[in-house]
N, C-alpha and C positions, 0 to 999 in steps of 0.2 A: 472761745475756740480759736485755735491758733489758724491762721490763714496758711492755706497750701502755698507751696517758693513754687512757682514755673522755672524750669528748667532753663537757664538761656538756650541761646538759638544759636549757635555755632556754624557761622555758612563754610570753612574750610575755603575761605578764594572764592564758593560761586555766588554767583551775580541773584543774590535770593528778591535783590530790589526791583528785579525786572517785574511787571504785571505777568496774571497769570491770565491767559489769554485762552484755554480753556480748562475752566476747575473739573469739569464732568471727566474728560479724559486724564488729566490729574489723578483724580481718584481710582481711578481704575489702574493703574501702575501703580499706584502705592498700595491699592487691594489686591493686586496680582504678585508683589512681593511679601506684603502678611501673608497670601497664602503657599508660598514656599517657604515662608519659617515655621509655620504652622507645622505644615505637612510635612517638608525636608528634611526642617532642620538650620541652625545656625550656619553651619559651614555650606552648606549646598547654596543658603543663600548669598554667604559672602564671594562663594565662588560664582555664581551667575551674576553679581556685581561687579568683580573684578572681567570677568569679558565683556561685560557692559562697558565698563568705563574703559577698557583696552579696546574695542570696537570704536566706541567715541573720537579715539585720541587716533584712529587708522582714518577716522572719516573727516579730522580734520574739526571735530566740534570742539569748544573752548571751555573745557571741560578741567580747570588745575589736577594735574597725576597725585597721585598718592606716595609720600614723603617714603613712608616705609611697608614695608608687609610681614606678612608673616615671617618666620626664622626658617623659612624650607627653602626649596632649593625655584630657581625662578622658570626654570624647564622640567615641566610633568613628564611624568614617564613615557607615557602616550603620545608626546610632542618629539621625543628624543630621536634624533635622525639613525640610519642605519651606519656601523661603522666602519668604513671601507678597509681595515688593515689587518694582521695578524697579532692582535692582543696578545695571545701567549707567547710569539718571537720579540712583540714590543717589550713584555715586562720582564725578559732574561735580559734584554738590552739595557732594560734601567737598572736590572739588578748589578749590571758585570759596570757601569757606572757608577752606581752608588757607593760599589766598593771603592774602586780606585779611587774615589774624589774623596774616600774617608783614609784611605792608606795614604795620599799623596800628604794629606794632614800630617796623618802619624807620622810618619817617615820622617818628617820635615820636625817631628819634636825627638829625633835620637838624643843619645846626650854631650853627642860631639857640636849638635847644630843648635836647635831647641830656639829657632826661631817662630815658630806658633803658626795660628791658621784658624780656620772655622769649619768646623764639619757640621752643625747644625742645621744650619742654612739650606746650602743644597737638599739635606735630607727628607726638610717638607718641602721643598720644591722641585724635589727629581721629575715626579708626574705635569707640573704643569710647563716645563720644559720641552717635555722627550715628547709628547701628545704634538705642541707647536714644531717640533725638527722634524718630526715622522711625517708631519702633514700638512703644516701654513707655513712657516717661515721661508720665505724665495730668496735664494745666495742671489749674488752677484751676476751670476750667470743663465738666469731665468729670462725670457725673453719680455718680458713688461720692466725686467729691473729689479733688484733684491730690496727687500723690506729691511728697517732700519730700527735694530733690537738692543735697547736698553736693559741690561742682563745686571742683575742685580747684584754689589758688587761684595757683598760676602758670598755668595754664591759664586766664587769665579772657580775652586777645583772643579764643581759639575762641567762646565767649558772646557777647563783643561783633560777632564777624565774622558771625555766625550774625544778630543780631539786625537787623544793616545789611544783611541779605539779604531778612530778612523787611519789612523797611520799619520796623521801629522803631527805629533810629536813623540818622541821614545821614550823609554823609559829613563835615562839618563836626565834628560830633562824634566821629565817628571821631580825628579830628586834633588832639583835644584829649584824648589820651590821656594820662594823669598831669600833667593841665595844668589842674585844678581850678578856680584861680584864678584865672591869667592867661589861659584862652581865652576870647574872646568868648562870652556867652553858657553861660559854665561846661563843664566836660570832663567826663573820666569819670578813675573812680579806679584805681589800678593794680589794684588785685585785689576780690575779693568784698566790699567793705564795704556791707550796707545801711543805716549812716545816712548813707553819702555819698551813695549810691544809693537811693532808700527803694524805690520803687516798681519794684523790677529786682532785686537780689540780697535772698536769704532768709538767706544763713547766710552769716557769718565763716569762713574756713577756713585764710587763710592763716598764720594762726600754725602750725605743726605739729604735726599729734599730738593738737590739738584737734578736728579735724573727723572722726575716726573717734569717741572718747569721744562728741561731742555727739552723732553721728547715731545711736550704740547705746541712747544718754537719749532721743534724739526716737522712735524705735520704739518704747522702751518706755513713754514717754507718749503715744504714741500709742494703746496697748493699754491704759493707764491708764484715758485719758479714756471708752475703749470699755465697758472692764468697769464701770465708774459711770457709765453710761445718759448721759455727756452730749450725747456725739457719737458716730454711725454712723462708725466710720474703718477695717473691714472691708477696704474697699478701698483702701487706703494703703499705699504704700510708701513706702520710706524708701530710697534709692542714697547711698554714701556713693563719691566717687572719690577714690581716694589713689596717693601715690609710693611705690615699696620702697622708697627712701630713708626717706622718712617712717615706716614702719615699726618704725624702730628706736626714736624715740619714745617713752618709757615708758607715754606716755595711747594711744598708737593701741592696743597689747595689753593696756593693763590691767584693762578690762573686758570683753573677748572673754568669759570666763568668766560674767559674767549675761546676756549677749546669749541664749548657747546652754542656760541654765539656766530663763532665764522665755521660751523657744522660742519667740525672736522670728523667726518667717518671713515677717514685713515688713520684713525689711532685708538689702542687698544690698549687701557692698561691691565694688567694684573698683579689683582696685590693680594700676595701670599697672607692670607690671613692665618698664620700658628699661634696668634692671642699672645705673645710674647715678644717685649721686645729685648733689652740687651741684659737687664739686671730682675726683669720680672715681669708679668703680664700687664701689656698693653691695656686696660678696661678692668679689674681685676672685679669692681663692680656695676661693672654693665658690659656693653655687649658692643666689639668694636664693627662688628659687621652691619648691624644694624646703625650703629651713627655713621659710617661712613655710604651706606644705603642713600640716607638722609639727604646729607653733603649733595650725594651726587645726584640723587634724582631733584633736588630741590634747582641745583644749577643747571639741570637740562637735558644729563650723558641719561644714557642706555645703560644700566646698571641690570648686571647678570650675577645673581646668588649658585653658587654650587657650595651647599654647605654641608651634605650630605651624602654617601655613597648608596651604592644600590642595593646593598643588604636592607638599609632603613625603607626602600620601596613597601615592599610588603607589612609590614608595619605601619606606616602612614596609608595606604591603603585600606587597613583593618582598623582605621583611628575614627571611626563613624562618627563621635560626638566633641573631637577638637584635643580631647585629653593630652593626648600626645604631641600635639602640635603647641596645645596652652605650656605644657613641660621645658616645650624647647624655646618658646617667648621668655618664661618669665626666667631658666636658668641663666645667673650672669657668666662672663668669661672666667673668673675664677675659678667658678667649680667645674667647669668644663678640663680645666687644666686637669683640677684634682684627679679627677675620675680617668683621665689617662694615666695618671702615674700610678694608680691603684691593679683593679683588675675587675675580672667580669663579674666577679661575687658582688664588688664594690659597688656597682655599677646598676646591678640587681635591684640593691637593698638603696643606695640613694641618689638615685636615679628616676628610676620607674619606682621606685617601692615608694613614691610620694604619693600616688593615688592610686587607689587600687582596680580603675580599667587602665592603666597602665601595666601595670604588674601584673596582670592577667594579660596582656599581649606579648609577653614575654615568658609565661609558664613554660611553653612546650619551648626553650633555648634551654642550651646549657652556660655554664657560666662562660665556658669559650668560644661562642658562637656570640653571647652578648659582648666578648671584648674584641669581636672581631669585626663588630657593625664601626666600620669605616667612615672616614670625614671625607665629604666629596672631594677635596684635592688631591687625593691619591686614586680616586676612580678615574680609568682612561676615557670611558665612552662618557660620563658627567661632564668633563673637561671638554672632549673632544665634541659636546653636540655645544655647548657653551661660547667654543672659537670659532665653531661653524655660523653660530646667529651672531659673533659679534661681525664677522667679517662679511657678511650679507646683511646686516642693517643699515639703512641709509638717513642720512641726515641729523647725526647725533653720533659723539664718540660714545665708545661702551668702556665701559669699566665693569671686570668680573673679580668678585670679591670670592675667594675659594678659601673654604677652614682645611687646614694642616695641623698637623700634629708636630712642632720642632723636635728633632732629634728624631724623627721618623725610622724605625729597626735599627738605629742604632743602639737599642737596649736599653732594660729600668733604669740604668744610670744615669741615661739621656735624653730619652724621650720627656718633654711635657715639663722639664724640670728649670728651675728657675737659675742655676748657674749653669743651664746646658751650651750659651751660645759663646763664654768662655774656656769649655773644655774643648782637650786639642788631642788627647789621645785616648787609646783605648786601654784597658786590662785584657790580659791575655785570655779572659773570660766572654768579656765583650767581643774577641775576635772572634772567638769560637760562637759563640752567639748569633754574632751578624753573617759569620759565614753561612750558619745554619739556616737562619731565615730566610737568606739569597739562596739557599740553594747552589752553591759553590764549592766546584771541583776541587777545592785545596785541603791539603791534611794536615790531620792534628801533629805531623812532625813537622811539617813546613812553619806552621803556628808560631810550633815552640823552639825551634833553631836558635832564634832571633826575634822575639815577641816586637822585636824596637825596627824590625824591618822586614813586618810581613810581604808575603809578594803582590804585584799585583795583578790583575787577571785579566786572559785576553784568548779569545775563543777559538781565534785563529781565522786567518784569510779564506780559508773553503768553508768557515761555517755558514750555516743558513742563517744567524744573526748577521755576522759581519755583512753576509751579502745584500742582504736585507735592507741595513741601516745605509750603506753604501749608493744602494739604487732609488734609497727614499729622497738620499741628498741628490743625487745626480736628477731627478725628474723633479726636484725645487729648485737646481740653479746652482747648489754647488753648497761646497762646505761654510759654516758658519760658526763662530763669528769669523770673518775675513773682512780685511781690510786695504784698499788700493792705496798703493803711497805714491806711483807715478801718475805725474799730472801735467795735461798740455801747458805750454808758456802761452803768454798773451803778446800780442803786438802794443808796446809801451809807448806810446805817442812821444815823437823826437823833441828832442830840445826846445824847438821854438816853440813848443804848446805849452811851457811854462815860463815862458820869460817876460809874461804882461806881469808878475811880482815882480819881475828882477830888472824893471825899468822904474821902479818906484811909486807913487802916488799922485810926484808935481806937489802943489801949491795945494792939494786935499788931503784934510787929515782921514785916516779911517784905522779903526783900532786892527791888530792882528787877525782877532776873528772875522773881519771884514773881507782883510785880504785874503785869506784861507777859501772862504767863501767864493769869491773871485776865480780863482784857482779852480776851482769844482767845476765851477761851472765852465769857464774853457775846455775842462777836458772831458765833462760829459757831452760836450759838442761833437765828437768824436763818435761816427755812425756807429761803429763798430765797439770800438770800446769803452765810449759813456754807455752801453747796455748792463757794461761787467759793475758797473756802480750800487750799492745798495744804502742809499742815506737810510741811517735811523735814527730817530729824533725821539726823545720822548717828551711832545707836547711843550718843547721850549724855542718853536721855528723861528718866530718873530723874534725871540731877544737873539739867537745869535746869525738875524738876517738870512735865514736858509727859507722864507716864506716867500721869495721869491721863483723857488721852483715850483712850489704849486699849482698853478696853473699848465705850467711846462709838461714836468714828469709826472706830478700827480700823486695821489696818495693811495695807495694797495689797499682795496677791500673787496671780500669777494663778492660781496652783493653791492656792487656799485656806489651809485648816487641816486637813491630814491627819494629825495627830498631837494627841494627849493633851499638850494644855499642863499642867507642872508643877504653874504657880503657878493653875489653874483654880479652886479656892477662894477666890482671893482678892477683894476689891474690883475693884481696880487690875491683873484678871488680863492677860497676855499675848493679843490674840487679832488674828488674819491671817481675811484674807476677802477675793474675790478683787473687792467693789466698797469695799474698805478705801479710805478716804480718805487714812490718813498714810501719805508716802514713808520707810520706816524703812531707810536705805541703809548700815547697820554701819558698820563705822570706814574710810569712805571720803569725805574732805571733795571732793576732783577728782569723783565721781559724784554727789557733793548738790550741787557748783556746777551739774552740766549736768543734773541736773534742775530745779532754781530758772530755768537759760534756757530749758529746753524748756516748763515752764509759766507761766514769765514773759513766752513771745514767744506763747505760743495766739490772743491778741486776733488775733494777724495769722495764723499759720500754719494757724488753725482758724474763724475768728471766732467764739470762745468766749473772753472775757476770764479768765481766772485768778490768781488773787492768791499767789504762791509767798511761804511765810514760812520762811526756810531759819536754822535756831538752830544755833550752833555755838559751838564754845570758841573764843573770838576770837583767841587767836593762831593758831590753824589752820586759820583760815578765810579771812582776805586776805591772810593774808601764802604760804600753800600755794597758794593759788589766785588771784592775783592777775592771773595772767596769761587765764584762763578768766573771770574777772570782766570784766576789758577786753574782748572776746571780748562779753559777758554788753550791754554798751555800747552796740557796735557792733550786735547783734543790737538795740537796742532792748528790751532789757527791762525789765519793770516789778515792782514786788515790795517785799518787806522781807527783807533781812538782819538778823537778831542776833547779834552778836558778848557772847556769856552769857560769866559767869567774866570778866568783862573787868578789867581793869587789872592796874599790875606787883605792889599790893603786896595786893589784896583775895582775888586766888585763893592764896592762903597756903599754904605747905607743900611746894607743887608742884614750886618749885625753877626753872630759868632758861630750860630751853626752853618751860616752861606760862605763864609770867607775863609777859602782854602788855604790852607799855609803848608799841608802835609803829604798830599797824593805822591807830589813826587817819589816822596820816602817809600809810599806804598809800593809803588811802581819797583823801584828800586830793588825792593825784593823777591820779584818772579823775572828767573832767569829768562823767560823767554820774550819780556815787552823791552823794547828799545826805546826809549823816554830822549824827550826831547824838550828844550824852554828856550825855542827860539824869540829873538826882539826883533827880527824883522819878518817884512812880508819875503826879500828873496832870500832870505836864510828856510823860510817855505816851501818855498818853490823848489828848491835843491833836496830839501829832507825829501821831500817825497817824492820828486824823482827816482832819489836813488830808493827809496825804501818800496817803490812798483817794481825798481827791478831787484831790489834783492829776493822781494817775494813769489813774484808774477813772472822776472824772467826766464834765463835757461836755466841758471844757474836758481831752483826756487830755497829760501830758507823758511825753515818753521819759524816765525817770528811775527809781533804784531806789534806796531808804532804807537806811540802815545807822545800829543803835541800838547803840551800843554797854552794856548791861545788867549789873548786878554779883552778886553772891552773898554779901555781906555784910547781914545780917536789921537791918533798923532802923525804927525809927516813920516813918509815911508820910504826912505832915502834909496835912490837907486846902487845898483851891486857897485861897489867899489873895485875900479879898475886893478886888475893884477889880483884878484880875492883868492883867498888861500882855501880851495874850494876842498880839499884831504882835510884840514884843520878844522873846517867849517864843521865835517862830517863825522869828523873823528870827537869833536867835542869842542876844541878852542883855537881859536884864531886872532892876530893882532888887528883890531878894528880901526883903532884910533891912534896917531902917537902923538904925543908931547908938541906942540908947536917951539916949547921951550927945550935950547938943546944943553945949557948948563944949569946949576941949581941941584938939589937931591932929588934922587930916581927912586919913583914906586910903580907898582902893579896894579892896577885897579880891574877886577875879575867881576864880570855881571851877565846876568840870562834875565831872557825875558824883559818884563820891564821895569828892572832895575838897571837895564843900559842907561836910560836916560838919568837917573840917579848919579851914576856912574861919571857919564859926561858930562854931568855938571856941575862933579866934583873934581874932575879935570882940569877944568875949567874954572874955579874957586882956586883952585891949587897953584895953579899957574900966576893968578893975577892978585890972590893978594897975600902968598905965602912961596913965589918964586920952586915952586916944587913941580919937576918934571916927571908928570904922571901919564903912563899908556892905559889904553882902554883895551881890554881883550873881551870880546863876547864867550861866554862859556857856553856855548850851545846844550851840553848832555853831561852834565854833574854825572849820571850812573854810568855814560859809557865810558869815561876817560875813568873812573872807580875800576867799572871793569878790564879794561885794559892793564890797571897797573895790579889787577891782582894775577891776571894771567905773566905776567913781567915775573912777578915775584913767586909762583908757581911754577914756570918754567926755572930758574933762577934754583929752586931749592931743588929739582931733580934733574939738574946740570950746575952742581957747584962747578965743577973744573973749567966751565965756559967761561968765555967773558959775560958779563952780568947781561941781560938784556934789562936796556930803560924804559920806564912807562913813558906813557906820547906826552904826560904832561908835565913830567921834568924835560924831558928833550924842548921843549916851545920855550919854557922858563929858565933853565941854566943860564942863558948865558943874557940875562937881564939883570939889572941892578935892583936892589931897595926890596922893600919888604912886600909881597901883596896881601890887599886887602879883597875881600870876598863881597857881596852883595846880590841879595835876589829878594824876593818879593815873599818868598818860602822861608821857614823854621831854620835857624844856622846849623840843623843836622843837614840842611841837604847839602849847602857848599862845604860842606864840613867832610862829605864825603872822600873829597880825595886830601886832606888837607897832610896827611904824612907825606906823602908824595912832591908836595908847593916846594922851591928850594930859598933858602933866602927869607925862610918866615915868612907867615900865613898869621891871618886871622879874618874872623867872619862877624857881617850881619848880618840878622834877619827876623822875622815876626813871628818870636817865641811868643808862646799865649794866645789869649781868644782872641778871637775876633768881635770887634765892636765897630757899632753905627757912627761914623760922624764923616767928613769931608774926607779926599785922599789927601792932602796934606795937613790934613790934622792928624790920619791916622800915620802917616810917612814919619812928621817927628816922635807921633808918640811911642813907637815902634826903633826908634831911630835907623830908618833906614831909607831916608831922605838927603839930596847933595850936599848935603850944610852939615851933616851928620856923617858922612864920607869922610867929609874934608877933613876932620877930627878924628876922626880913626884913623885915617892915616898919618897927619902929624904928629899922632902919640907912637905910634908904632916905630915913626921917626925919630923921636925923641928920645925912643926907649934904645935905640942905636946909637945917639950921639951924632945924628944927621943935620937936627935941629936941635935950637937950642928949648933945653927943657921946659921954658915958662910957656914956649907959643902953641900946645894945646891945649891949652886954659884961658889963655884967649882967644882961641879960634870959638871955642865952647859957650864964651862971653858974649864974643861980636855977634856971633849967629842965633843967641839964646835958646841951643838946641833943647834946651830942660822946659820950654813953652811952648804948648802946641800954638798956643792965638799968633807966633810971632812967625809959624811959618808963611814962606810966598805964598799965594793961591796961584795953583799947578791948575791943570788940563781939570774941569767939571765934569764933561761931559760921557755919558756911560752908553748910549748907543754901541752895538758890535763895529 
């Protein structure tokens, strides 16, 4: 006789190891729940567990929550607040939006324009919009301060249609939808951008993935700026709207976990759940609202289901034995889709017609009352009791996951359908349709005039809507989205606050990041304006020597220091305090970028200017995040980047994913960062002077610096009398000249730390091949690029002018010999301006990986070491006829550039 299996024992997280300290009363609670299954029933008892275990988690008992639940909605009817507004004036108001946000599409697809758009979007998200404008979302002009709403960015006609309801924008404008440049009078942009928009969109979103990350960094700098006294922001919130689709995203989850850890309950996401994402259903077998349930309650948030609207009330109240509720567990997303694209017969038969007390709670419907049972994100009072608990729940953000329908009345050719969030226009069938549904005063000649430019609709300034939606914004603070673009100047500490770099180092070496550092900290000594400082580090303090403020400014958390730090003895101890100035964000470069834009956009989002200084290992910091950088652009941010540890051969040892040779390049390509490869510490001190006041003064510019800084220790020559301080700034300056004044003339061009390189191929040059060589630092390889394109752009739209010259022929004309390039980067970066060089050009630099070994081992092998100089440029001489042809074949010989073992041993030492 086969032996009975026991069952294992599944504890679910509780502590089942603990003693049972009385079994008598034990038993009695496990007999008093047999006998409500007994008596009740299944569901009575899961429902008096579930307030069991929600009472538990109110009293604080240590009880693990429950990952998922059932597929209903997470607010009972019976719990559903009262709803302060005019429902039926709300849902004319969405209606006379819906249209326009679908007309502003069409329009924009005439066949004169037929630059595209999304009307799907909006369509399942009109309700969970219009519920948040009519009644949570506070403008700018609200007395706690406007809440800061991450509007999802295919969804930007709803915004637009919204805004041509309220009168701020016309219909002309309307029609210049992705038509920037060629409409009269300038358009509007496809999606959230504010620097195409300044004064109308707050935040970037439509890259994906990044508008749930940035809005979790604007919470928590929001709660930053609170705990250091600079701003009341109490009453702020922060809505983030997202796709399931988007979801899947690496950046939308991967900070979920500090949201719920620094108990951010200023922030509220809502993700549009239409079970579709761009080419087909998001989950198609299984069920995304429940794994996103999951996600969140497992990280910690407040997770609110509205999956259902209020027709299904009565029905789940009539579901006595779970049937119905088991239907909507185990249906996957897929079929959920189907059965919108069908109809109420469909719906009937396979749907309910799966068991038959389902099918029996549906007899007395008709098939049009079953296709009229509603997804909760289109109920206003589901919604509207949903934002009411997330913005009164304390100590955990909430996330409300709400099921939509895409293509929402936009008709069977668009609702639910899997190339619906590709389609851009209607049939003249579909117009008439959707009018129908809206219930909209337009006629069938208006329709057909012009199918390709039906009108749009607008109720007029004395109606009861207009007045309605008008007085709902005005007692939240004003119209939204809005965006402030003037912002105070700060008082820029004068000159002599930077000139401990521009007196040198003396007789100590210290690598650039040393001296960077130096810098900072003089000027956050500054009562007033070291407060505007925001280092972010992410968990790399010690290598580029910024663990020195520790102690000082301290490290931002909002529950303090609750524990005995280790190194407490120390100088340079570890310490957290909850108005800590430094953002110490561990080994997460994607959350130091969206802090750097949350307090690099404050000028505007707060009117508190903030100076974000974000240090990071420069290969992983633009080139990981390049895409939140752009992002960083468009928001208008202002600030400093360090790219520390930078170059391929100076961070030594590290091997090939550490050793940057490229960010430049990255950099290079977003118009809005100003890249810099200074080699000295007062070429520091100057950049950033001027770059507080281009950003920070009166005059402020949307722009953010990026220095790129090294960790090789060397003498830090004090500023050279007479310094060409325009040159310096503008990109290139003569640093060094020739001690020899006859012999043949070359250029020798270097950033960073291949000055040293440089000079000491000056200096090889000089003494054993009589060649008079100058040293020019090249401060900004991209801004002297951009300069000569702006030269040559003006140039081609005033041929008849005299030519204007780039900065970096003007510096070089009237020099002799050919130059030679060198930096520590890929020869695309000097390469950058190389059409420009007069007199012949050529470059080098550390094309290929990066590998482990000595820096001068890595210097020859790369050849971009002084022995390796000296040879490129005698050949370039030779190729002139300067020199005679054999002698760079011997320089090549003497120096055995082709052997790494034979180079000198250069500086070791890798300290900042």
């Amino acid at each position: 006789m086969a032996t009975e299996r026991k069952r294992p024992v599944i504890s679910d997280g509780l502590p089942s190891q603990l003693p049972d300290i009385d079994p008598e009363e034990t038993n009695e609670w496990v007999e008093s729940l047999n006998g409500v299954i007994d008596e009740r029933g299944a569901k009575r008892a899961r429902y008096v567990m579930l307030r069991l275990l929600e009472k538990a988690r109110e009293r604080q008992v240590g009880v693990p929550p429950l990952t998922s639940t059932d597929y209903i909605n997470t607010i009972p009817p019976e719990r559903e607040p009262w709803f302060p507004g005019d429902e039926f004036v709300e849902r004319r108001i969405r209606a006379y939006i819906r249209w326009n946000a679908a007309m502003l599409v069409h329009r924009a697809q005439r066949p004169e324009i037929g630059v595209g758009g999304h009307i799907s979007t909006y369509a399942s998200s009109a309700s969970l919009y219009e519920v948040g404008m009519n009644h949570f979302f506070r403008g700018k002009d609200h007395p706690g301060g406007g809440d800061h709403i991450f509007y999802q960015g295919h969804a930007s006609p709803g915004m637009y249609a919204r805004a041509y309801l309220e009168g701020r924008l016309t219909t002309h404008q309307l029609d210049g939808f992705r038509q920037e440049l060629s409409h009269p009078g300038g358009g509007l942009p496809s999606y959230p951008h504010p620097r195409l928009m300044p004064n109308f969109w707050e935040f970037p979103t439509v890259s994906m993935g990044l508008g749930p990350l940035n809005a979790i960094y604007q919470a928590r700098y929001n709660r930053y700026l609170h705990n250091r006294g600079i701003k009341d922001t109490s009453q702020q919130r922060v809505w983030a709207f997202l796709g399931d689709g988007e979801m899947d995203e690496v950046e939308s989850l991967g900070a979920i976990g500090l949201a719920a850890r620094e108990e951010l309950d200023n922030l509220t996401f809502v993700v549009n759940c239409n079970l579709q994402r761009l080419d087909g259903p998001v989950r198609g077998n299984g069920k995304v609202i429940q794994e996103l349930e999951a996600f969140f309650r497992g990280a910690g948030w407040n997770v609110i289901k509205v999956v259902w609207g209020r027709e299904w009330d009565g029905l789940l109240a009539g579901d006595t034995d779970g049937a119905l509720v088991n239907l909507m567990n185990v249906t996957p997303d897929g079929d959920y889709q189907t059965y919108k694209g069908e109809s109420g017969a469909y719906v009937r038969e396979h749907f309910f017609g799966r068991d038959p007390r389902t099918r029996k709670l549906v007899d007395g419907m008709t098939d049009d009352e079953i296709w009229n049972l509603k997804r909760g994100g289109h109920d206003y009072r589901k919604l509207y009791a949903a934002y009411k608990a997330a913005t009164e729940h304390t100590g955990q953000p909430t996330v409300i996951l709400a099921k939509t329908v895409k293509g929402w009345t936009l008709g069977s050719h668009f609702e639910a359908r899997n190339a619906t969030h590709q389609m851009k226009k209607l049939t003249l069938e579909d117009l008439k349709g959707f009018r129908d549904r809206l219930y909209l005063d337009i006629s069938d000649k208006q329709l057909e005039e012009n199918p390709y430019l039906p009108p749009y609709y607008h109720p007029g300034e004395k109606s009861d809507e207009y007045q309605y939606m008008i007085e709902r914004r005005r007692e939240l603070g004003g119209s939204i989205p809005t965006r402030r673009t003037k912002a105070k100047s700060l008082a820029i500490p004068e000159s002599k606050a930077f000139s401990g770099l521009k007196g040198g180092s003396g007789k100590q070496k210290i690598a650039t990041t040393m001296a960077f550092v130096r810098l900072l900290k003089d000027l956050m000594r500054d009562k007033e304006f070291g407060a505007r400082w925001v280092p972010i580090i992410p968990d790399e303090a010690r290598t580029f020597g910024m663990d020195s403020l520790f102690p000082t400014k301290k490290i931002y958390s909002p529950h303090g220091q609750t524990y005995t730090s280790v190194d407490r003895e120390l100088f340079l101890s570890y310490k957290e305090s909850t108005d800590g100035q430094i953002l110490h964000e561990g080994i997460n470069e994607a959350g130091s970028t969206a802090s750097f834009i949350a307090a690099g956009t404050s000028y505007a989002t707060h009117d508190e200017p903030m100076i974000p200084l974000y240090i990071f290992y420069s290969m992983f910091g633009f080139q990981r995040t390049a895409d939140e950088l752009w992002a960083a652009a468009d928001q208008m941010t202002r600030g400093f980047l360090l790219g520390a540890t930078a170059g391929r051969t100076t961070l030594n040892g590290e091997g090939l994913q550490h050793e940057d040779g490229h960010s430049l390049l990255i950099a290079a390509t977003n118009p809005a960062v100003v890249a810099y490869d200074p080699a000295f510490g007062f070429e520091i001190a100057h950049i950033m002077e001027h770059g507080l006041h281009r950003m920070y003064g009166e005059k402020q510019e949307n722009i953010f610096y990026y220095l790129t800084i090294y960790n090789e220790p060397a003498i830090q020559p004090a500023e050279p009398a007479g310094l060409d301080t325009e040159g310096l700034l503008k990109g290139i300056y003569r640093f060094n000249e020739s001690s020899l004044e006859d012999g043949p003339k070359a250029q020798l061009l270097a950033s960073g730390t291949g000055m040293r390189w440089a000079l000491k191929a000056q200096e090889l040059l000089a003494q054993d091949w009589g060649v008079s060589a100058d040293v020019w630092s090249v401060t900004s390889w991209t801004e002297l690029r951009r300069d000569a394109i702006e030269a040559e752009e003006h140039n081609l739209l005033h041929p008849g002018d005299t030519p204007r010259k780039p900065y970096i022929q003007q510096k070089l004309e009237a020099t002799e010999g050919p130059s030679v390039a060198v930096s520590d980067w890929m020869r695309a970066v000097p390469d950058l301006i190389a059409r420009w060089v007069p007199n012949g050009y050529t470059s080098l630099g550390t094309d290929g990986f990066g590998m482990s070994d000595t820096r001068h081992a890595l210097r020859r092998h790369f050849h971009v070491d002084g022995e390796s100089v000296t040879v490129a440029t005698l050949r370039e001489l030779a190729l002139r006829g300067l020199v005679p042809a054999h002698v760079p074949a011997e320089a090549a010989k003497k120096y055995a550039i082709d052997d790494v073992n034979a180079a000198p041993v250069g500086e070791t030492g890798g300290d900042s």
